[in-house]
C-alpha positions as CSV (number, residue, x, y, z in Angstrom):
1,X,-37.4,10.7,-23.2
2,X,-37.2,11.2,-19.2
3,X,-39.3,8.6,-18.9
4,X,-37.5,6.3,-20.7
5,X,-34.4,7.3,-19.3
6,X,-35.8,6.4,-15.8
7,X,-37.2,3.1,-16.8
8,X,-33.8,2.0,-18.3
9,X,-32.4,3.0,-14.7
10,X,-34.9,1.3,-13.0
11,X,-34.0,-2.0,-14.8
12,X,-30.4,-1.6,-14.4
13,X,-30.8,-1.4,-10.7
14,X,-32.8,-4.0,-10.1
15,X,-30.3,-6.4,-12.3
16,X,-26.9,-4.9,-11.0
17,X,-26.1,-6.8,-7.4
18,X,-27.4,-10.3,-8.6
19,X,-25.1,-9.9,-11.7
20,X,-22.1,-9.0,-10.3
21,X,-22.6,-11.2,-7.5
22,X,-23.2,-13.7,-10.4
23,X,-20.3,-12.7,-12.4
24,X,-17.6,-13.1,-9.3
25,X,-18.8,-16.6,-8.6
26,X,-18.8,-18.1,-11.9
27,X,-15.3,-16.3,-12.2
28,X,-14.0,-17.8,-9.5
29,X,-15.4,-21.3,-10.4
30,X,-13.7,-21.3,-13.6
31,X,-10.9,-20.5,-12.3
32,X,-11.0,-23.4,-9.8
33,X,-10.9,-21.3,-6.8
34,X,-12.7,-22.0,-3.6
35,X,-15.2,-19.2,-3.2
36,X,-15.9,-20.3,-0.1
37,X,-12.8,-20.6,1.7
38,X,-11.3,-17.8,0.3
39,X,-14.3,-15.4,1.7
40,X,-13.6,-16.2,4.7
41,X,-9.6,-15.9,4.3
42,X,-10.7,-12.2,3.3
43,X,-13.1,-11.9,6.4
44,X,-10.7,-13.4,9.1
45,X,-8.3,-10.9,7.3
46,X,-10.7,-8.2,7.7
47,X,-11.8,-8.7,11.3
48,X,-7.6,-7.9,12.0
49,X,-7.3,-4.6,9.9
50,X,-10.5,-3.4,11.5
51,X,-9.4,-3.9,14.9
52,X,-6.1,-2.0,13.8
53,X,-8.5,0.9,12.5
54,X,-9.9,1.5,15.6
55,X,-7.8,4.2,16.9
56,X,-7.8,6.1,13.2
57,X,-11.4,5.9,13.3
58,X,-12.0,7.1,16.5
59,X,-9.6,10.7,15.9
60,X,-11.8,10.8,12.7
61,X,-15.3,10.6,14.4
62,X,-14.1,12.6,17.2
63,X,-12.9,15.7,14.6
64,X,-16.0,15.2,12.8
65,X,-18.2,16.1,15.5
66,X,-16.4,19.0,16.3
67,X,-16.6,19.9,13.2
68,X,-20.8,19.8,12.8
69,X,-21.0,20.6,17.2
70,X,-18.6,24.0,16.4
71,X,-21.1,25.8,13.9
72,X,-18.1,25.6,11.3
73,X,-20.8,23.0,9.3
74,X,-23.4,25.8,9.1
75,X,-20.9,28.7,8.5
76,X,-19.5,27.0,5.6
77,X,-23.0,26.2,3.9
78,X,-24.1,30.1,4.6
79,X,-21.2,31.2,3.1
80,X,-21.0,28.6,-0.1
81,X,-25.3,29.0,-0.4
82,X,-24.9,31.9,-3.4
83,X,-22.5,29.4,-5.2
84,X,-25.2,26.6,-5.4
85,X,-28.1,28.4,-6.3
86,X,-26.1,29.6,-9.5
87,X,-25.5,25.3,-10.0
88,X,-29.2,24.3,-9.6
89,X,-28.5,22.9,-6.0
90,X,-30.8,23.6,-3.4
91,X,-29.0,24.7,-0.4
92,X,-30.7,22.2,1.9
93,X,-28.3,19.7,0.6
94,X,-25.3,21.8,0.8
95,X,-24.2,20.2,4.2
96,X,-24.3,16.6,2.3
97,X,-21.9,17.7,-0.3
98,X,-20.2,19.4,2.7
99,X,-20.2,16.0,5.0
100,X,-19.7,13.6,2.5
101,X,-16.2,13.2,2.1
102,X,-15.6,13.8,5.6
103,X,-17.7,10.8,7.0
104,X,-20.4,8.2,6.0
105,X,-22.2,8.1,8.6
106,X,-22.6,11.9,9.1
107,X,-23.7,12.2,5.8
108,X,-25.8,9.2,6.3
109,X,-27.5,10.9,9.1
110,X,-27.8,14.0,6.9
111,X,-29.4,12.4,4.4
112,X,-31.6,11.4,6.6
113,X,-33.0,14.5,8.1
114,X,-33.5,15.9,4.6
115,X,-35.5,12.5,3.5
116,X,-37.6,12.8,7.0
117,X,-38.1,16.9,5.8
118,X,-38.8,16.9,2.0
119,X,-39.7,13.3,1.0
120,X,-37.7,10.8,-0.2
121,X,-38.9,11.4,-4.0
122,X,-38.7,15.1,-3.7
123,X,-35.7,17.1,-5.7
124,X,-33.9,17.5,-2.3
125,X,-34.0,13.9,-1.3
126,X,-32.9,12.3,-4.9
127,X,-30.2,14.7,-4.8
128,X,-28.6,14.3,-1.6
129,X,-29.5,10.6,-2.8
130,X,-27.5,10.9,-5.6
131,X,-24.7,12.6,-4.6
132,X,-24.5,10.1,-1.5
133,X,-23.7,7.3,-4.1
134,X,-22.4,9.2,-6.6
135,X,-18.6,10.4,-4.3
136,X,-16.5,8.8,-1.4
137,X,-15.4,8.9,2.4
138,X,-12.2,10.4,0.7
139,X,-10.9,12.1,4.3
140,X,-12.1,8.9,6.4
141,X,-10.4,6.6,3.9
142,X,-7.2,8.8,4.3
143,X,-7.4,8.8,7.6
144,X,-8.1,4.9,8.6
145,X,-7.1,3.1,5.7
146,X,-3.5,5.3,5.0
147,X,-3.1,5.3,8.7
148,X,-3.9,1.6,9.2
149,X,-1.1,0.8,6.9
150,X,1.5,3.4,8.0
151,X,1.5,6.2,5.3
152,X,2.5,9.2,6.7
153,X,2.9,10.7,3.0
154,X,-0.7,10.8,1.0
155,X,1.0,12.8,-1.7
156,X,-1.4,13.4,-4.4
157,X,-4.1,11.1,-2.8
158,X,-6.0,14.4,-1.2
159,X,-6.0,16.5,-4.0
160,X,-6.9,14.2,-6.4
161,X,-9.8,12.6,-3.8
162,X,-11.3,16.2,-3.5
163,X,-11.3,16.8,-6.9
164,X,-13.4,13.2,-7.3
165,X,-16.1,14.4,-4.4
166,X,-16.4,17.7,-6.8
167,X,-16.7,16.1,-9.8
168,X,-19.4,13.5,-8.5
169,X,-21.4,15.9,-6.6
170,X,-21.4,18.1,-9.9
171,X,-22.7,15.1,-11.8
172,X,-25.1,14.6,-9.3
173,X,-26.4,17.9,-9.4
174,X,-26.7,18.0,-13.1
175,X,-28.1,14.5,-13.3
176,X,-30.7,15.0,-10.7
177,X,-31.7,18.3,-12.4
178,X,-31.4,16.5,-15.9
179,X,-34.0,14.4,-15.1
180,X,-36.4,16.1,-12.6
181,X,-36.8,19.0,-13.3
């Protein structure tokens, strides 16, 4: 059953990108638009929000390493380390559930030590895999994307983007262990 269930997913990701890449353009042909010319519309428009980003993204990158260079990243997982054994999470990938709403690129780099460490096709590295694609930036996209555009008020945006983060990195968890263990 496993087996099968990894085969489907195997097929499903080799198919995704060229479909929905697929999908857009023959949408947007039907609909008489120009693909084209509208792309790069969107990408001249993109080149000006990022430049407006710049300062947001620099406080964010600058707290972040604080964060990780104050020992507050390796507190946290000591303390939360009894919680994730009772989930089926190893602790090594405690910091990635830890970093991943906070930034992509820390938890990129995370990801990376524990691929370089354990193996990319060991439990550890599918899992911080998994849960890598499987919750968001949610304090980054506050931070650039809300500040970028003025909101000083994020009212239920936080709790609501934390809750997501938990609820993928659960699914994650129990995915992972679903199917490798």
């Amino acid at each position: 059953m496993v087996e099968v269930f990894r085969a489907i997913i195997n097929i499903i990701s080799i198919f995704a990108i060229p479909l929905v890449l697929l999908v857009f353009l023959s949408w947007g042909f039907f609909k008489k638009v120009k693909v084209y010319e509208v792309f790069v519309e969107g990408a001249k428009d993109g080149f000006t929000t990022a430049i407006r980003i710049i300062p947001y993204l620099v406080a964010m990158l600058v707290a972040i390493a604080i964060f990780r260079a104050s020992g507050a990243m390796e507190l946290l997982s000591t303390v939360l380390a009894p919680i994730t054994s009772l989930i089926g999470m190893p602790p090594e990938t405690l910091p990635m559930a830890i970093m991943r709403p906070l930034s992509g690129s820390g938890s990129l780099g995370i990801m990376t030590e524990l691929m370089k460490t354990h193996g990319p096709d060991s439990l550890i590295g599918v899992m911080a895999s998994t849960m890598y694609g499987s919750s968001e930036t949610t304090f980054y996209v506050l931070a650039v994307y809300f500040g970028a555009v003025s909101i000083k008020n994020t009212r239920h945006a936080v709790p609501v983007g934390i809750i997501a983060d938990v609820a993928g990195m659960l699914a994650a968890v129990w995915v992972v262990n679903l199917i490798w263990r």
